[in-house]
C-alpha positions as CSV (number, residue, x, y, z in Angstrom):
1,X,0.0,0.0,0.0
2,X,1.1,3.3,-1.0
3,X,2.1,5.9,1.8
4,X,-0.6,8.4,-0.2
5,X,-3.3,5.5,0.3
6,X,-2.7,5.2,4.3
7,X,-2.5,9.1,4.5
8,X,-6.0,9.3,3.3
9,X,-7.6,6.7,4.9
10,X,-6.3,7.5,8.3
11,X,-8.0,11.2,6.6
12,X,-11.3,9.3,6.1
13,X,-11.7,7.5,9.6
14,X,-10.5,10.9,10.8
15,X,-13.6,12.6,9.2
16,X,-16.0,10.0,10.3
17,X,-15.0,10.9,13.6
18,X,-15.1,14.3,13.6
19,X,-18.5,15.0,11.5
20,X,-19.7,11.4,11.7
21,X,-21.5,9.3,9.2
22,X,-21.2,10.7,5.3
23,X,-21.6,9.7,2.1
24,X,-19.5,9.5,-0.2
25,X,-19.8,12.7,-1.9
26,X,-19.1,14.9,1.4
27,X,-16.1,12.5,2.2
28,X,-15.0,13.7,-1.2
29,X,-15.7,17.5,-1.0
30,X,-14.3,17.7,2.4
31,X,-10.8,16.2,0.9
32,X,-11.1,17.8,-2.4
33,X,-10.8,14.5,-4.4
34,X,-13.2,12.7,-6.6
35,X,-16.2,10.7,-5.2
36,X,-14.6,7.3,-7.4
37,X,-11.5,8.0,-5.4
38,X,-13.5,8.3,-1.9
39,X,-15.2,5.3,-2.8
40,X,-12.0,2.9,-3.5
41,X,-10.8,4.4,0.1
42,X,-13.5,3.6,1.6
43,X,-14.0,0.1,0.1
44,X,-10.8,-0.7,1.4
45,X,-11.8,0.3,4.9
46,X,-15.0,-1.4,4.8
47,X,-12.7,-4.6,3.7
48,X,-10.9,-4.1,6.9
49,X,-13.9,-3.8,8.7
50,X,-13.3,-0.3,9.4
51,X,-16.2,1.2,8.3
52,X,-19.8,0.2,7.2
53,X,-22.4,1.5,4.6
54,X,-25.9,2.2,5.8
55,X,-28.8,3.6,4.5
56,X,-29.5,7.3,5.6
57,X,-33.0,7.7,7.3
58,X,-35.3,10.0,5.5
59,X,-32.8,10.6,2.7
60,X,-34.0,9.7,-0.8
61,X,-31.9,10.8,-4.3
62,X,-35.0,11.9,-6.0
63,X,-36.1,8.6,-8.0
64,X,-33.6,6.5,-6.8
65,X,-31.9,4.7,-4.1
66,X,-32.2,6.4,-0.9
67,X,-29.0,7.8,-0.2
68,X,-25.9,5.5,2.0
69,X,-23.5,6.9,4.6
70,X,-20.8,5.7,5.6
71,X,-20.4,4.9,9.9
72,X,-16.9,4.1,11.8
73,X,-17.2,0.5,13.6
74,X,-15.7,-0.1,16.2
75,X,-12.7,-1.7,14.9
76,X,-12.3,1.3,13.2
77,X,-12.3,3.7,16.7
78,X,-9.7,1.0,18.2
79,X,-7.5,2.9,15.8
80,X,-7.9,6.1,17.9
81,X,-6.3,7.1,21.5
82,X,-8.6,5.7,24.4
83,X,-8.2,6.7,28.4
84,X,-9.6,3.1,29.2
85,X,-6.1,2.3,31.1
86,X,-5.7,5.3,32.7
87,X,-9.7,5.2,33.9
88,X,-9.0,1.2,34.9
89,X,-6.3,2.5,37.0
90,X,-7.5,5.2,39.0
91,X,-10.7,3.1,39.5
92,X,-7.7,0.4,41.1
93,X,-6.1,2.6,43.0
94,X,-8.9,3.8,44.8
95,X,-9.8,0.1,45.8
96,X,-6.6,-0.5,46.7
97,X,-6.5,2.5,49.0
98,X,-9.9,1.7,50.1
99,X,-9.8,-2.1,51.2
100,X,-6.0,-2.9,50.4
101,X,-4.9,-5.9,48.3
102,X,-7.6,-8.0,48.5
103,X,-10.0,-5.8,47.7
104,X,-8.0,-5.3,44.2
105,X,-8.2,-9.2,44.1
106,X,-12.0,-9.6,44.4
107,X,-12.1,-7.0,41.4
108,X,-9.9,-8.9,39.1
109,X,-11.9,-12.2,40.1
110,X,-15.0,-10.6,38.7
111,X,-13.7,-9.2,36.0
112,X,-12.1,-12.6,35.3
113,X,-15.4,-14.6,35.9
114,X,-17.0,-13.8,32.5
115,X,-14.0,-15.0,30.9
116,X,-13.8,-17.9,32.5
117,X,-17.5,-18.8,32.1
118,X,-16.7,-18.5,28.2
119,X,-13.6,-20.9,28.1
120,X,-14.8,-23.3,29.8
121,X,-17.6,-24.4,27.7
122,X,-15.1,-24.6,24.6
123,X,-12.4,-27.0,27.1
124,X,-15.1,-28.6,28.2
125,X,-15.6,-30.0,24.6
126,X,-12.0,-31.2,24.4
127,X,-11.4,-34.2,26.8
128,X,-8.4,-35.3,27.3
129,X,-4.6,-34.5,29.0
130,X,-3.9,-31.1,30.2
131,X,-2.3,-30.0,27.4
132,X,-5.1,-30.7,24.7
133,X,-7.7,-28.9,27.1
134,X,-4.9,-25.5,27.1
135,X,-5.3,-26.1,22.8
136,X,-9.2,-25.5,23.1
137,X,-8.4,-22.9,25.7
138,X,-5.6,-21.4,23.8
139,X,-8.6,-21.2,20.7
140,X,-10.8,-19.4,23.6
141,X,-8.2,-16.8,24.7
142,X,-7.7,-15.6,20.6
143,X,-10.9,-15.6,20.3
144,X,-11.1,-13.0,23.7
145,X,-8.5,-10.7,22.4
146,X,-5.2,-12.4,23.9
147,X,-3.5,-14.2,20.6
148,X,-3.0,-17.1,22.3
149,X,-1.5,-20.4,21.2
150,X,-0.6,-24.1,23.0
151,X,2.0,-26.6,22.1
152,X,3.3,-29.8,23.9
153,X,6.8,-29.6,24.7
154,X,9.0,-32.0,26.6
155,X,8.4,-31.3,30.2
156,X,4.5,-31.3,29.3
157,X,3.4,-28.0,27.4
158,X,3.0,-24.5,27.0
159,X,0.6,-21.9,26.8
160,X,1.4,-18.4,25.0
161,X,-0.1,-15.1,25.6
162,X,1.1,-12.8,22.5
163,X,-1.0,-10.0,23.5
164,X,-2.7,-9.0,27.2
165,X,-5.7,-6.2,27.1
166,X,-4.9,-5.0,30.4
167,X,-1.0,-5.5,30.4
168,X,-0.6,-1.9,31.6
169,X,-3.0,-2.1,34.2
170,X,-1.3,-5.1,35.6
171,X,2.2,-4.0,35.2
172,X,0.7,-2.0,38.9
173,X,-1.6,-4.3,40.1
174,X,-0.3,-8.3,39.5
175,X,-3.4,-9.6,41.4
176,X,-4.5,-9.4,37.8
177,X,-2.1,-11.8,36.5
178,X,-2.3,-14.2,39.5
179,X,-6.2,-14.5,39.3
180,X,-5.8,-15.2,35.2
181,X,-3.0,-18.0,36.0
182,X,-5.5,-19.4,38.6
183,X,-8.0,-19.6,35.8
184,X,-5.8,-21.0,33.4
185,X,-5.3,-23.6,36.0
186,X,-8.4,-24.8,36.9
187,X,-9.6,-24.9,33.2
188,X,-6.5,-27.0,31.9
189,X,-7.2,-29.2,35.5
190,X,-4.0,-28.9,36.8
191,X,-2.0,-26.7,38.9
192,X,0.3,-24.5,36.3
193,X,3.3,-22.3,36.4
194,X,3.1,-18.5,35.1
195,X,6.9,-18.5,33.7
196,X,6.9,-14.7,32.0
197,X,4.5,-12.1,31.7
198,X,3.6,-9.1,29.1
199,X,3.5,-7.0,32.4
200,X,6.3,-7.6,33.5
201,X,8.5,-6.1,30.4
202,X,8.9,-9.9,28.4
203,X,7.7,-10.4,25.3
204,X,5.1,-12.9,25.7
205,X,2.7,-14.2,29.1
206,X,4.1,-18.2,29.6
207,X,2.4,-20.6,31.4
208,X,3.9,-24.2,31.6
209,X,1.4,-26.9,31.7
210,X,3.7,-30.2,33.5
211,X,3.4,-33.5,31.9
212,X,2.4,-36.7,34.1
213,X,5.5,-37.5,34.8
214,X,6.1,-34.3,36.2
215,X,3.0,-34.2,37.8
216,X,4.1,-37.9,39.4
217,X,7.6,-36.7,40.4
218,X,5.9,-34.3,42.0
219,X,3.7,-36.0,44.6
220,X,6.5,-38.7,45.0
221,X,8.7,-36.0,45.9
222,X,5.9,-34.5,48.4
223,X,5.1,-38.2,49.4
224,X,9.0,-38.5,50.2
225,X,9.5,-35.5,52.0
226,X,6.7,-36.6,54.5
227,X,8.2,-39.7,55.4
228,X,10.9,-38.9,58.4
229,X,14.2,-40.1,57.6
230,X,17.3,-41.6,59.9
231,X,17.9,-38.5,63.0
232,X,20.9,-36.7,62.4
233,X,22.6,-34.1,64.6
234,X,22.1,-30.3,64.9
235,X,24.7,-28.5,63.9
236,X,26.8,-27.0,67.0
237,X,25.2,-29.9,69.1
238,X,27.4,-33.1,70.7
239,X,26.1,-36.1,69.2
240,X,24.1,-39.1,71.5
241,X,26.4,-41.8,72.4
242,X,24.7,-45.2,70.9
243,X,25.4,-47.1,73.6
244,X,27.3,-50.8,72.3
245,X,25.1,-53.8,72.0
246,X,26.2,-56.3,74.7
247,X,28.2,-60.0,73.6
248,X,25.7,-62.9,72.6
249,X,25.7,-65.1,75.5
250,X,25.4,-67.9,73.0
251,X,28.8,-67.4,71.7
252,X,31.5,-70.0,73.4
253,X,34.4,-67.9,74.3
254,X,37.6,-68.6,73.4
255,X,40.4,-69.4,76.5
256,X,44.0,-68.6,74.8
257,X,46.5,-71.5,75.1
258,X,49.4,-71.4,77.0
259,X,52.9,-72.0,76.1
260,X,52.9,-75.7,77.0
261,X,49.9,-76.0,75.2
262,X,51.5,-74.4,71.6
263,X,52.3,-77.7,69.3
264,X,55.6,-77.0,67.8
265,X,55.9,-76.1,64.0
């Protein structure tokens, strides 16, 4: 795409903003260009889903069609500056200085709630391991905005988070990221490990999913640790004496000879 065509596009949505919907024709007197080349900008942007054609209300061309304007979508206002971060975080802060850290929590736990609601009907439908149910969940995520992916790998598998909504919002308040890794949890059926976050500066939020035999080392480990091994001595302490076992009486013990007694060689 040219660096003209962009130029007057971003001009276009910038009109549709400013003046809202428009046909063609005003789009065109307002940039001083013809309403063909209008039209091929804006057929571009509606392929984008940018913008959208409607029929004008009331408006007729004499004999004709009535007449279309053109509307912004949504997509299309994403493209503009929004205060949504700064009004999520004052809203925060003022929780947080109202009923401290868990107040904060109990926020990001409803907003989370929705969320979860959605993916778990789509893991639901996917039964199997852990790591197959964080494929229909990584399909869930995308589908929410997050850009998210799954793959097995050798220690069990991964889940990647190439894009997080709120990633500013959490870089100050991580109960956000700690709920969402709880969710992620529960919906995969296991307990998971957040490894990196968009928050915290990396490139990508990781969460490992362990395999079985991770999962099995695990609660061997745990089952291990429980079990009380041999006593050994604190450090800086003298060590018990074991007292010695006394002789088997059963033993016949030996008299030595005496001289007289020695056969010679």
């Amino acid at each position: 795409m040219r660096a003209d065509d962009v130029r007057t596009r971003d001009r276009v949505t910038a009109l549709l903003v400013e003046h809202g919907p428009q046909t063609a024709s005003e789009l065109a007197a307002r940039l001083g260009v013809s309403p063909a080349a209008v039209r091929r900008h804006l057929d571009a942007l509606a392929a984008r889903g940018r913008v959208e054609e409607r029929a004008a209300p009331g408006a007729q061309r004499g004999r004709g069609r009535p007449a279309r304007r053109f509307h912004l979508t949504e997509a299309g206002r994403s493209g503009f500056p929004h205060a949504y971060d700064d009004l999520a975080l004052t809203a925060l802060r003022y929780v947080a200085a109202s009923g401290g850290p868990d107040a904060v929590r109990a926020v990001a736990e409803a907003q989370l709630a929705g969320l979860e609601q959605r993916a778990s009907d789509a893991v639901a439908r996917s039964a199997g391991a852990p790591v197959d149910r964080a494929r229909a969940l990584a399909e869930a995520l995308t589908a929410e905005g997050y850009a998210a992916s799954a793959s097995a790998i050798a220690s069990g598998g991964q889940l990647c988070q190439h894009h997080c909504p709120v990633a500013h919002v959490a870089a100050e308040f991580p109960q956000l990221c700690e709920v969402e890794t709880a969710v992620i949890g529960r919906l995969v059926g296991t307990h998971v490990q957040r490894l990196a976050t968009i928050a915290h500066g990396d490139g990508v939020c990781t969460t490992h999913i362990p395999g079985p035999h991770a999962r099995a080392g695990a609660r061997a480990h745990t089952d291990a640790g429980n079990t009380p091994g041999p006593a050994r001595p604190v450090p800086g302490e003298r060590a018990a004496r074991v007292p010695r076992p006394a002789p088997s009486t059963s033993t016949t013990r030996s008299t030595p000879t005496s001289d007289r007694e020695r056969t010679p060689a």
